[in-house]
MIDOSE-1310 file (N, C-alpha, C; in nm, 2 decimals, decimal comma, always signed):
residues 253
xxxx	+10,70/+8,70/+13,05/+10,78/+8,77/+12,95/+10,91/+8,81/+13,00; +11,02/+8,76/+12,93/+11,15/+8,79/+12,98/+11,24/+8,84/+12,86; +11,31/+8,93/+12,92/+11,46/+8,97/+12,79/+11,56/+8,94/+12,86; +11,67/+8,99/+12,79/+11,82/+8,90/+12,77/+11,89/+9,00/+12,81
xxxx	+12,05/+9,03/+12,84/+12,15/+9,09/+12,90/+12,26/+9,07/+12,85; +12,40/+9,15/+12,84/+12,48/+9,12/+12,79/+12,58/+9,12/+12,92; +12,65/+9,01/+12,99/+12,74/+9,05/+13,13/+12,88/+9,13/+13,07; +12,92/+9,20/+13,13/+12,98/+9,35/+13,10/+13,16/+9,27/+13,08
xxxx	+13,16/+9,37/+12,95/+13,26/+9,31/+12,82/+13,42/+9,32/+12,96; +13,40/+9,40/+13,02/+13,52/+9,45/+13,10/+13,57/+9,36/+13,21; +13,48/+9,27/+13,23/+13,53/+9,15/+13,32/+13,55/+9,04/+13,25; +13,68/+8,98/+13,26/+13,73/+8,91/+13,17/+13,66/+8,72/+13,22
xxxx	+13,63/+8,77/+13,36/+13,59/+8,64/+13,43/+13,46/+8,62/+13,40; +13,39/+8,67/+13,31/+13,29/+8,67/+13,29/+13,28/+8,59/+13,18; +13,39/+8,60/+13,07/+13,36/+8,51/+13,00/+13,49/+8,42/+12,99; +13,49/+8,38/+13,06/+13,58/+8,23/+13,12/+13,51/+8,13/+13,13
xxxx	+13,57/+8,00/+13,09/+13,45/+7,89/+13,14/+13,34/+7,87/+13,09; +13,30/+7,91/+12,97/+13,16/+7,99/+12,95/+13,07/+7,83/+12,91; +12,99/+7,81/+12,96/+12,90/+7,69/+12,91/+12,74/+7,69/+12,89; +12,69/+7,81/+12,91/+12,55/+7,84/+12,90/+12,54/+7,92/+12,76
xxxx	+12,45/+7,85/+12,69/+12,41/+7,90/+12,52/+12,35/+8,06/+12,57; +12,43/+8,10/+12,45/+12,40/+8,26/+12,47/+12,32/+8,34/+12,34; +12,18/+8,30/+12,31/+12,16/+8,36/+12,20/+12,16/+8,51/+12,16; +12,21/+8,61/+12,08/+12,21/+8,72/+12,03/+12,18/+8,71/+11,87
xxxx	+12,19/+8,86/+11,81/+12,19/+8,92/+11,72/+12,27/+8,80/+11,61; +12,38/+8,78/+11,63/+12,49/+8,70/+11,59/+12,41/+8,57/+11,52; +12,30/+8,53/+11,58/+12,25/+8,39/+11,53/+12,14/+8,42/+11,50; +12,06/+8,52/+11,50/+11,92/+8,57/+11,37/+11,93/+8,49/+11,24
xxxx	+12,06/+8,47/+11,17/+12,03/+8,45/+11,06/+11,94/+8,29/+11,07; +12,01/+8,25/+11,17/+11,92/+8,09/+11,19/+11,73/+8,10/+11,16; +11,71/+8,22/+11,19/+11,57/+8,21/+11,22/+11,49/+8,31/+11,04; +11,58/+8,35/+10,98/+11,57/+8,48/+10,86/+11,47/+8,37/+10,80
xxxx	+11,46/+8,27/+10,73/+11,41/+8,23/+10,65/+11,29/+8,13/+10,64; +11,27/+8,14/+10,81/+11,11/+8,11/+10,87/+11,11/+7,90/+10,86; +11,22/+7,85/+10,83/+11,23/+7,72/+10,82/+11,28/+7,63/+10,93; +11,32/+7,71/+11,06/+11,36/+7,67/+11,15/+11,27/+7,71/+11,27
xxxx	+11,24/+7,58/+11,36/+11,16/+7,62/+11,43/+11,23/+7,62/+11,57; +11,32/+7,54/+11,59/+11,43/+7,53/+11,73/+11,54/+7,60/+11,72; +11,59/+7,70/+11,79/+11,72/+7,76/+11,78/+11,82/+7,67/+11,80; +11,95/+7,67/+11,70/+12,03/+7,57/+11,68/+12,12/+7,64/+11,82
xxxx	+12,31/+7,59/+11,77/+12,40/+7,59/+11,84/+12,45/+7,80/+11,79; +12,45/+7,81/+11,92/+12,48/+7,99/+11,96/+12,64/+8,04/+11,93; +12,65/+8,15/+11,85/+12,81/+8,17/+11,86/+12,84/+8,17/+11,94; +12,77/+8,21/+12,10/+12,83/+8,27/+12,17/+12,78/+8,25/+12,34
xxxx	+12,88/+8,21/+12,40/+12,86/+8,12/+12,53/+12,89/+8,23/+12,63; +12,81/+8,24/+12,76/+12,87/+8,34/+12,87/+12,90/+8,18/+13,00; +12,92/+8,24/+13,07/+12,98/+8,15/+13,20/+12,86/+8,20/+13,31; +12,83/+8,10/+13,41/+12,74/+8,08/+13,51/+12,78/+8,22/+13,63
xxxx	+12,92/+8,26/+13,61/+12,94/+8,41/+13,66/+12,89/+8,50/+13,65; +12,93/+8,49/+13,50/+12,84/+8,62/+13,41/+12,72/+8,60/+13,38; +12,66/+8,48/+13,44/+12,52/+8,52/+13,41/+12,46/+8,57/+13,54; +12,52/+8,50/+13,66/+12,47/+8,52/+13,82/+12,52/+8,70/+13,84
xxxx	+12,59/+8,78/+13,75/+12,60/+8,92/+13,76/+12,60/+9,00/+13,66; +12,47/+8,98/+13,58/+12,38/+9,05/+13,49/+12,26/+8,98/+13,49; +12,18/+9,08/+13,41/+12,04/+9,05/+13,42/+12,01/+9,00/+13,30; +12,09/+8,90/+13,25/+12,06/+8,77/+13,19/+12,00/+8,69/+13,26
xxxx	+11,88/+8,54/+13,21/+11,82/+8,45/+13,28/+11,82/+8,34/+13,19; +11,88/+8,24/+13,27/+11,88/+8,12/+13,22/+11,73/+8,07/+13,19; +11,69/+8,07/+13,08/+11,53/+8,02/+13,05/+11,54/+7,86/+13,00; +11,42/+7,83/+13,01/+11,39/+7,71/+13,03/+11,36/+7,63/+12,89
xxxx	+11,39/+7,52/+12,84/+11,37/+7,48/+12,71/+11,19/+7,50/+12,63; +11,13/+7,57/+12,54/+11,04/+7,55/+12,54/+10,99/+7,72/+12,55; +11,12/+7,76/+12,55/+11,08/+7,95/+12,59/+11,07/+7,97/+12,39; +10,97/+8,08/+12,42/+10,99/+8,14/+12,20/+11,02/+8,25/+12,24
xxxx	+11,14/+8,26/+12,13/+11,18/+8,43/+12,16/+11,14/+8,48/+12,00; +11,14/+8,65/+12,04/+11,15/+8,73/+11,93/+11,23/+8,78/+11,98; +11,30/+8,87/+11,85/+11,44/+8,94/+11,79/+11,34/+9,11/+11,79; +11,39/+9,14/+11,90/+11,31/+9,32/+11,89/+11,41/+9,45/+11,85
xxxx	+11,53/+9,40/+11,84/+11,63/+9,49/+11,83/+11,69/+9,49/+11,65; +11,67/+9,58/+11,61/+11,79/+9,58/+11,47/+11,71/+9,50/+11,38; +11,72/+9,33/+11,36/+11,65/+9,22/+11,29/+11,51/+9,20/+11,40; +11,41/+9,28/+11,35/+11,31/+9,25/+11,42/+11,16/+9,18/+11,35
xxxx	+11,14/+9,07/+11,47/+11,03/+8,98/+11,41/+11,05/+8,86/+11,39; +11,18/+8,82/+11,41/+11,20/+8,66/+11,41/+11,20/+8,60/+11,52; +11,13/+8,46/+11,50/+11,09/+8,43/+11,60/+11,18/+8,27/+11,61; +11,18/+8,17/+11,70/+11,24/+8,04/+11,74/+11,19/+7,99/+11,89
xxxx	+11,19/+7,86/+11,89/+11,21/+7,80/+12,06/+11,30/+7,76/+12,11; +11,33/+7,78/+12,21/+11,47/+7,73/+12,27/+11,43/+7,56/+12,30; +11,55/+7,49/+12,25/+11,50/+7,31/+12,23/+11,58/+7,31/+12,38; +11,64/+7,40/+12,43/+11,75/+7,34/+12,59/+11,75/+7,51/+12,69
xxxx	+11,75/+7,46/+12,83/+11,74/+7,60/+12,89/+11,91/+7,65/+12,83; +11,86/+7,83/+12,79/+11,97/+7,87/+12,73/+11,92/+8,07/+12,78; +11,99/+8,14/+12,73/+11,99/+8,28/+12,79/+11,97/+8,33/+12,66; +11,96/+8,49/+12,63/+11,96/+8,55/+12,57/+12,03/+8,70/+12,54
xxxx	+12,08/+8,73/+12,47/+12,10/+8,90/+12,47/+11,98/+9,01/+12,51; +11,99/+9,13/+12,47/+11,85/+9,22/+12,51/+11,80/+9,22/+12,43; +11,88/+9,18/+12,29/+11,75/+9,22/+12,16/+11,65/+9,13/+12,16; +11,62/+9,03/+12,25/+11,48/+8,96/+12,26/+11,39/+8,99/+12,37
xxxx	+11,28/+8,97/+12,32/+11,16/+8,93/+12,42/+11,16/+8,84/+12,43; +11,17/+8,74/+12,56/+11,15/+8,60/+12,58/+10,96/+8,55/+12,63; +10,91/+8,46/+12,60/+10,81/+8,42/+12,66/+10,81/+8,25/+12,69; +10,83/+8,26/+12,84/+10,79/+8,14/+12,87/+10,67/+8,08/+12,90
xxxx	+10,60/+7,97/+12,79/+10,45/+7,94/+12,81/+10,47/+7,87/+12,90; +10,31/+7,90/+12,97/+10,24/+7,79/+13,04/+10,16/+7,72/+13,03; +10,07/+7,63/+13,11/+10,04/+7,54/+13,10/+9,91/+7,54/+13,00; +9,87/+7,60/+12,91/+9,72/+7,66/+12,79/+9,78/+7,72/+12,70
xxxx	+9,94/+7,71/+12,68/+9,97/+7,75/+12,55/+10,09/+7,67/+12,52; +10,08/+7,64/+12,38/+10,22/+7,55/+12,33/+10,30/+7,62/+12,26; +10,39/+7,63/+12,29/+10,51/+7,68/+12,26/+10,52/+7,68/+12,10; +10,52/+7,59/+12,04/+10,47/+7,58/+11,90/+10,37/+7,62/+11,80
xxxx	+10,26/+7,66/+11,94/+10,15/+7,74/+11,82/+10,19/+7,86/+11,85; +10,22/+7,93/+11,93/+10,29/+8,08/+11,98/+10,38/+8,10/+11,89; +10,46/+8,02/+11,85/+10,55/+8,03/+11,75/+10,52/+8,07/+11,59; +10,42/+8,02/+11,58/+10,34/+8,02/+11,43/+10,27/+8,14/+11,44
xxxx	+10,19/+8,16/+11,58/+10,11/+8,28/+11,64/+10,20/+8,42/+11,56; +10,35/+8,41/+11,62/+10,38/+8,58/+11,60/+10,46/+8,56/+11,48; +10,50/+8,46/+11,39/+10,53/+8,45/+11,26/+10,41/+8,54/+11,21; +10,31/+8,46/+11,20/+10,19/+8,52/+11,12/+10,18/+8,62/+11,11
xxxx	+10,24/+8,72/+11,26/+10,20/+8,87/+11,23/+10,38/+8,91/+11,26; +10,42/+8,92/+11,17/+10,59/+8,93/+11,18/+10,58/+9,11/+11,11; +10,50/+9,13/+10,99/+10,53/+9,24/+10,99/+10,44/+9,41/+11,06; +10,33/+9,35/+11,14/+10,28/+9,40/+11,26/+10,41/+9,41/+11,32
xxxx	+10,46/+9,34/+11,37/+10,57/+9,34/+11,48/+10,66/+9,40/+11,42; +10,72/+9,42/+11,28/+10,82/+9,53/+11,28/+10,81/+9,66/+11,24; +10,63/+9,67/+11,26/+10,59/+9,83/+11,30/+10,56/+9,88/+11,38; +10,60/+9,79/+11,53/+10,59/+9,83/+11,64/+10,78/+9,87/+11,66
xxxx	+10,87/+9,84/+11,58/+11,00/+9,90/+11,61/+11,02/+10,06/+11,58; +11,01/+10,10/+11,71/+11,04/+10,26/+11,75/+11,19/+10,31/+11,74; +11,20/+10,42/+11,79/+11,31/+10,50/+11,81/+11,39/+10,56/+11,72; +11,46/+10,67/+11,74/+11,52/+10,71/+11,65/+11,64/+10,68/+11,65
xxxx	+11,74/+10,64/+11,74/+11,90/+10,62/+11,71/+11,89/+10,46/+11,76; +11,83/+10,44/+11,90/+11,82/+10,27/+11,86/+11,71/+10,24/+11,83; +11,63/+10,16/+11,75/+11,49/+10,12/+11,73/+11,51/+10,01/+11,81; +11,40/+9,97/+11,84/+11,36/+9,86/+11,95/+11,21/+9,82/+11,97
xxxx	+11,19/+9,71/+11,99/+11,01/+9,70/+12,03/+11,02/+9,71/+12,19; +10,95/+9,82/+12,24/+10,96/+9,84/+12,37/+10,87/+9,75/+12,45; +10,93/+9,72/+12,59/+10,83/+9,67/+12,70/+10,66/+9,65/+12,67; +10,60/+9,79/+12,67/+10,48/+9,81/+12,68/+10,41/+9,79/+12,54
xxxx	+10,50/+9,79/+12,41/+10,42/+9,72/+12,31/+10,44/+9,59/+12,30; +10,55/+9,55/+12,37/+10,57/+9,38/+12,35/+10,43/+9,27/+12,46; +10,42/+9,38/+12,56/+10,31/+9,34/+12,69/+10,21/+9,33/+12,64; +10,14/+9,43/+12,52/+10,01/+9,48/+12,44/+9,99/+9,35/+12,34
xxxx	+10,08/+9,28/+12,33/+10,07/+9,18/+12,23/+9,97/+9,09/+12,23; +9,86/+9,05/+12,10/+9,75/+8,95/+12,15/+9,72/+8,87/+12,06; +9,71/+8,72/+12,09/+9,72/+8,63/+12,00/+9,53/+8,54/+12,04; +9,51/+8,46/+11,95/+9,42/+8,38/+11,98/+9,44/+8,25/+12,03
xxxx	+9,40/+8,24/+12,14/+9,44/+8,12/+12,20/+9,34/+8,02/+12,23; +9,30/+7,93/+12,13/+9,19/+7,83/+12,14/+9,24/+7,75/+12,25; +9,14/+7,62/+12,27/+9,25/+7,50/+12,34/+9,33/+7,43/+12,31; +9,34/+7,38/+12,42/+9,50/+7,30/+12,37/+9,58/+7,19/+12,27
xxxx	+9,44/+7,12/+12,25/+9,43/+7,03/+12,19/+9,44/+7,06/+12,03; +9,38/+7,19/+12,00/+9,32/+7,27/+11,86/+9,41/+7,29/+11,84; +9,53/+7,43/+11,99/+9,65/+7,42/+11,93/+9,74/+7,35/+11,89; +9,77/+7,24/+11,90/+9,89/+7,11/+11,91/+9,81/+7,07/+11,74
xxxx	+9,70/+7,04/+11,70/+9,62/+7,03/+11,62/+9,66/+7,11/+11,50; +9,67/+7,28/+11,49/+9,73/+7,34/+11,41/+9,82/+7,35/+11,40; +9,95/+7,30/+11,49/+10,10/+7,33/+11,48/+10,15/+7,22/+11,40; +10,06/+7,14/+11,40/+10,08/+6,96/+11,35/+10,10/+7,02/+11,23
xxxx	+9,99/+7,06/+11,21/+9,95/+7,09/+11,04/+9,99/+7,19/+10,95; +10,02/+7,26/+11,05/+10,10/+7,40/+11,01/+10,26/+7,32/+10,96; +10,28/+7,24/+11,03/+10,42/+7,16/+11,05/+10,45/+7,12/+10,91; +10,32/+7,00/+10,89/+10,32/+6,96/+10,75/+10,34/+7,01/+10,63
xxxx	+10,26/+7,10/+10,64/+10,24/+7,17/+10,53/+10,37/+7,28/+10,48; +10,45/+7,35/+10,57/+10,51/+7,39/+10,57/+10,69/+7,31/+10,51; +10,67/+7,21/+10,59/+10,75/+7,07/+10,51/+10,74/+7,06/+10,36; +10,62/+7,08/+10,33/+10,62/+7,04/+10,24/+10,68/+7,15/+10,13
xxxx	+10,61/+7,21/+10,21/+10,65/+7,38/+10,07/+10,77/+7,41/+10,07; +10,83/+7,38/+10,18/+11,01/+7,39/+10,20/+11,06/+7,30/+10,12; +11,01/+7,19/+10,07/+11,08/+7,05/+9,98/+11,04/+7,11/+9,86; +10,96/+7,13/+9,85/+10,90/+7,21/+9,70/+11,00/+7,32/+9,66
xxxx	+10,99/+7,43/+9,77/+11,14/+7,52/+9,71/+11,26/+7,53/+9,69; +11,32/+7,39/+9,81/+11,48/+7,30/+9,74/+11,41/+7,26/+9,64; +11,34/+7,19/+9,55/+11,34/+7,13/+9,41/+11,35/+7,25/+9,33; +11,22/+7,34/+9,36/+11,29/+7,39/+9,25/+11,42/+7,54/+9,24
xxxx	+11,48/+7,52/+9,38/+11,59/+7,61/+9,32/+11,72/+7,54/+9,30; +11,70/+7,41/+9,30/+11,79/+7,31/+9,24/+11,77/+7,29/+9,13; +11,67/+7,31/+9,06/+11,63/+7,34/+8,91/+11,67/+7,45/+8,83; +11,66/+7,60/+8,94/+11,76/+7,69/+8,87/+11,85/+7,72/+8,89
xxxx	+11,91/+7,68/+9,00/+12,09/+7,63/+8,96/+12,12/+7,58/+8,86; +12,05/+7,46/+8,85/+12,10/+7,36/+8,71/+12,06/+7,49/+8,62; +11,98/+7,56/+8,57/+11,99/+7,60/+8,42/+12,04/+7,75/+8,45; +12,08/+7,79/+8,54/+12,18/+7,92/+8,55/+12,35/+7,86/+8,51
xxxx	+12,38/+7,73/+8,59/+12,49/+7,67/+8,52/+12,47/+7,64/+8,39; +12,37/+7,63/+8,31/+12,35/+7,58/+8,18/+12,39/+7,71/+8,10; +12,33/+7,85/+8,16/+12,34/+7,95/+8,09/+12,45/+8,03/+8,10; +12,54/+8,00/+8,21/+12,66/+8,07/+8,20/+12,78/+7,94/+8,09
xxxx	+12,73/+7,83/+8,12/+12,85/+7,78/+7,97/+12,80/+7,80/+7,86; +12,73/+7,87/+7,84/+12,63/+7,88/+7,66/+12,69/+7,97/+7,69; +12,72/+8,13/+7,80/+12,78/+8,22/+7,79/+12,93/+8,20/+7,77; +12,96/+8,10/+7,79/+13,14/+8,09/+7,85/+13,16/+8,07/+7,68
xxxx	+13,12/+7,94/+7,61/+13,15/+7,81/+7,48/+13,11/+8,01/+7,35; +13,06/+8,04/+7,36/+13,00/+8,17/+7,31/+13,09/+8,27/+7,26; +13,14/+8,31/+7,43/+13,24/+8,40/+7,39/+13,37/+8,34/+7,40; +13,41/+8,26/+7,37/+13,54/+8,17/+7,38/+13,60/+8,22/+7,24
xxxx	+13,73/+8,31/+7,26/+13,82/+8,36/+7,12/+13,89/+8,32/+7,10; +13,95/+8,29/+6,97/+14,05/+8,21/+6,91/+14,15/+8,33/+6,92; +14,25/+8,31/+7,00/+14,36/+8,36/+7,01/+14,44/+8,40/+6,89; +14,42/+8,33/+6,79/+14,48/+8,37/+6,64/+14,44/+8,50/+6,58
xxxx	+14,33/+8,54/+6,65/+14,21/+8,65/+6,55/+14,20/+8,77/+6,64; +14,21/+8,75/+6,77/+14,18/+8,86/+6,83/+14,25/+8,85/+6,98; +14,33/+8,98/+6,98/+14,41/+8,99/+7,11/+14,32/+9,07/+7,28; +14,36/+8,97/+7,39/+14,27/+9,02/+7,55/+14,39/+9,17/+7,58
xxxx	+14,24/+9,24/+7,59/+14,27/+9,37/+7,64/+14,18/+9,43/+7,79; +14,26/+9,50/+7,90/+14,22/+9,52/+8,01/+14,10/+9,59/+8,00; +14,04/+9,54/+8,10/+13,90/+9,61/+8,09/+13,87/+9,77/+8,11; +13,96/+9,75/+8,18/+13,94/+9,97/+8,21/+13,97/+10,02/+8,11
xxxx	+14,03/+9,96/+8,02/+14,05/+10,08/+7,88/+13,90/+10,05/+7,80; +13,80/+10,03/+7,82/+13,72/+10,04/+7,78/+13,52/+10,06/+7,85; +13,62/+10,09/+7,98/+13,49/+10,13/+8,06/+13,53/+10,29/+8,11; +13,39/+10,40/+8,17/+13,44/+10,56/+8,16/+13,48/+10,51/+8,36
xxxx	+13,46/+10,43/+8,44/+13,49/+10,46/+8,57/+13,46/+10,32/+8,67; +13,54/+10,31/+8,76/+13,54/+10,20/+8,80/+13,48/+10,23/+8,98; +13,38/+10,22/+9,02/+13,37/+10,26/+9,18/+13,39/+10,16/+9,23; +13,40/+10,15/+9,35/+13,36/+10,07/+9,48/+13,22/+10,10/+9,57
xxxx	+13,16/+10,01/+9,62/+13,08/+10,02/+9,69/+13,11/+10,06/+9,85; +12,97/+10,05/+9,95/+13,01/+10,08/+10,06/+12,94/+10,09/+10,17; +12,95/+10,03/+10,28/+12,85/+9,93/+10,39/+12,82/+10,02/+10,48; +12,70/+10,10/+10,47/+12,59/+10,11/+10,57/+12,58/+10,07/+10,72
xxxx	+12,52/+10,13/+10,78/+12,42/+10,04/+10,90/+12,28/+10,05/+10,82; +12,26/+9,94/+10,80/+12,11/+9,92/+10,69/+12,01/+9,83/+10,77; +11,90/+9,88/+10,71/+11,75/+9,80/+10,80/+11,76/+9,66/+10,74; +11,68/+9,54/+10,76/+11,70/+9,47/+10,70/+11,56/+9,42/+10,57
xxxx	+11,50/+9,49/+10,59/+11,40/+9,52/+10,44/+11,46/+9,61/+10,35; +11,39/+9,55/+10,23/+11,43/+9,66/+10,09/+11,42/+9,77/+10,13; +11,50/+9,87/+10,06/+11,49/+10,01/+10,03/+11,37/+10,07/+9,91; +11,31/+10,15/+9,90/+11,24/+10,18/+9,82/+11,30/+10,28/+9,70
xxxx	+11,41/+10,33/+9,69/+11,47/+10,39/+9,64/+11,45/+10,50/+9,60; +11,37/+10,59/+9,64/+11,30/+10,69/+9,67/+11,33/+10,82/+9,82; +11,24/+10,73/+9,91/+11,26/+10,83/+10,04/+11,37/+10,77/+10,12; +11,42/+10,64/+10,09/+11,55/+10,61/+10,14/+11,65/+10,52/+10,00
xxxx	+11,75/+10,49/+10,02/+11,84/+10,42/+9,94/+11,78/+10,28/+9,94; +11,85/+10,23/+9,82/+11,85/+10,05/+9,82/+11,98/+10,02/+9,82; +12,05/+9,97/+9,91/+12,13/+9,94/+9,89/+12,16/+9,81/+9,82; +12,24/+9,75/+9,72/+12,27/+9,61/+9,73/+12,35/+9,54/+9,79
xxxx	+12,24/+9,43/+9,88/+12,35/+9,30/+9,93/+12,42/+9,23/+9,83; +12,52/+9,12/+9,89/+12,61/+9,07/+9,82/+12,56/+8,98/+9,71; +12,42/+8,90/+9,78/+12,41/+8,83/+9,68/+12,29/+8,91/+9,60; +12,32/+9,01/+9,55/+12,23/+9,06/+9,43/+12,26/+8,99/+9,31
xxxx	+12,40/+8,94/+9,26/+12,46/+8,91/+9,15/+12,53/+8,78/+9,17; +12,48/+8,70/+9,26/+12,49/+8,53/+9,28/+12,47/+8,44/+9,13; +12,54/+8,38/+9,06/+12,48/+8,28/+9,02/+12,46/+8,39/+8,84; +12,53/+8,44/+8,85/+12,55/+8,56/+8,71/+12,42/+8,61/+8,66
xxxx	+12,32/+8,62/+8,77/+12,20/+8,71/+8,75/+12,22/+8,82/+8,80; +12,13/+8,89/+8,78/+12,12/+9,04/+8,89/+11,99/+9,05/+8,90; +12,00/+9,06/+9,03/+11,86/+9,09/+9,13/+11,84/+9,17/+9,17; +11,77/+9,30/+9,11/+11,76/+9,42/+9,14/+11,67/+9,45/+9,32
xxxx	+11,60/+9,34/+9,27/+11,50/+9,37/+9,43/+11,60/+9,32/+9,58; +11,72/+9,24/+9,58/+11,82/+9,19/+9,68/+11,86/+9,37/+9,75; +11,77/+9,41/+9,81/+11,87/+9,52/+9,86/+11,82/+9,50/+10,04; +11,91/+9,61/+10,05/+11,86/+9,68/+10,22/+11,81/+9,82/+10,25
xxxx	+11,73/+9,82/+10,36/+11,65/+9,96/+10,34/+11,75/+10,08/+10,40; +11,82/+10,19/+10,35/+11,90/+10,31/+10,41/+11,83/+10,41/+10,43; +11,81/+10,48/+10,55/+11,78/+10,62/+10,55/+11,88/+10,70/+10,47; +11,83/+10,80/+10,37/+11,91/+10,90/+10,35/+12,03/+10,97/+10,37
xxxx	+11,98/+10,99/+10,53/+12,04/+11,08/+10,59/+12,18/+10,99/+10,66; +12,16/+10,84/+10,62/+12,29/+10,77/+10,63/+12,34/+10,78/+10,60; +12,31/+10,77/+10,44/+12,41/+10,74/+10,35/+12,46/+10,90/+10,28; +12,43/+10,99/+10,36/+12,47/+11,17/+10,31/+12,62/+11,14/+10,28
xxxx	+12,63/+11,21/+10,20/+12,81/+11,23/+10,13/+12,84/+11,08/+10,10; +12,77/+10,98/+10,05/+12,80/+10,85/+9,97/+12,73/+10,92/+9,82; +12,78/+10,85/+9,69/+12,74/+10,86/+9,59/+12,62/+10,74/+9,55; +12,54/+10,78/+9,47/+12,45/+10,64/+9,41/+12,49/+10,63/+9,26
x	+12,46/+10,49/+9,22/+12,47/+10,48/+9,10/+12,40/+10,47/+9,02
């Protein structure tokens, strides 16, 4: 089990030349929606300097990391030896575990794992709960056997969910021109007037450091992400989870 490093912002020679994939925080979103199983191409590259002076480690292709800092619980394999930031735990298997079923392994328990994130100013999954970690590990063969199939099936349901949210695109576009053809005014009859003379107040919103689960709206805020109102719906459930005590002296609406 290995974590990641950041080589220190203040040496400029550190990030010179930089050619070793550097995963961080920055490329989570690759992994948010559980359909990717190899970590793609990294924002962000360090140099063989800056890795030889931090306690960054070049790992080996075939390492699965989890995301323990901030977005915690996502999991990926590295397809090429590549490094990491701290907000991972790295694990490089050996020879009675495939990389692949380990992968599926801490998916499966993703939200175990982000109630093992502690702390109060930084949260983090620490050392000794990441060490406690325990999976079932049949043989080898069983594993490669389940990842197959896990593979499949998983294929499949991801083709299933592009059809059909390519089905409600098409009839969200359907329903905003029945909204558009609808209210379309004959300029002869009736004159466009600004909207604020007919609404009592206009706010702005305003960005958080937010968890990345809903808010319950209760013992913390919900805040809404951007795409709550994608596609001229509104998605009440699209938020992020705020402690209170963040968002003190913000208004709600």
């Amino acid at each position: 089990m290995r974590t990641g490093h950041t080589p220190s912002r203040s040496n400029s020679e550190y990030w010179a030349n930089t050619t070793i994939p550097w995963f961080t925080l920055a490329d989570v979103w690759q992994l948010r929606d559980g359909r990717r199983t190899y970590l793609g191409e990294t924002t962000n590259q360090i140099s063989e300097l800056g890795l030889a002076n931090s306690a960054a480690e070049l790992l080996p292709a075939g390492t699965v990391v989890l995301s323990r800092t901030a977005s915690v619980g996502f999991t990926g394999i590295m397809p090429r030896p590549m490094a990491t930031s701290q907000d991972f735990w790295n694990w490089v298997c050996g020879p009675n575990l495939l990389p692949e079923y380990l992968n599926y392994q801490l998916r499966s328990m993703a939200q175990d794992l982000r109630g093992l994130n502690l702390g109060s100013t930084h949260q983090t999954i620490y050392k000794a709960d990441a060490s406690a970690i325990e999976i079932l590990v049949p043989p080898l063969d069983e594993q490669r056997a389940i990842a197959d199939f896990l593979d499949r099936e998983t294929a499949r349901i991801d083709t299933l969910i592009e059809e059909q949210q390519r089905l409600t695109n098409l009839l969200r576009e359907r329903k905003l021109a029945v909204i558009e053809s609808s209210l379309a005014i004959d300029g002869t009859t009736a004159q466009g007037m600004r909207l604020k003379h007919f609404v009592t107040e206009v706010k702005q919103g305003w960005s958080p450091q937010c968890y990345p689960w809903p808010g319950d709206g209760t013992t913390t805020w919900a805040v809404l992400k951007a795409g709550a109102a994608n596609g001229g719906a509104f998605r009440p459930n699209e938020t992020r989870n705020c402690p209170i005590v963040k968002c003190r002296g913000q208004k709600r609406s």
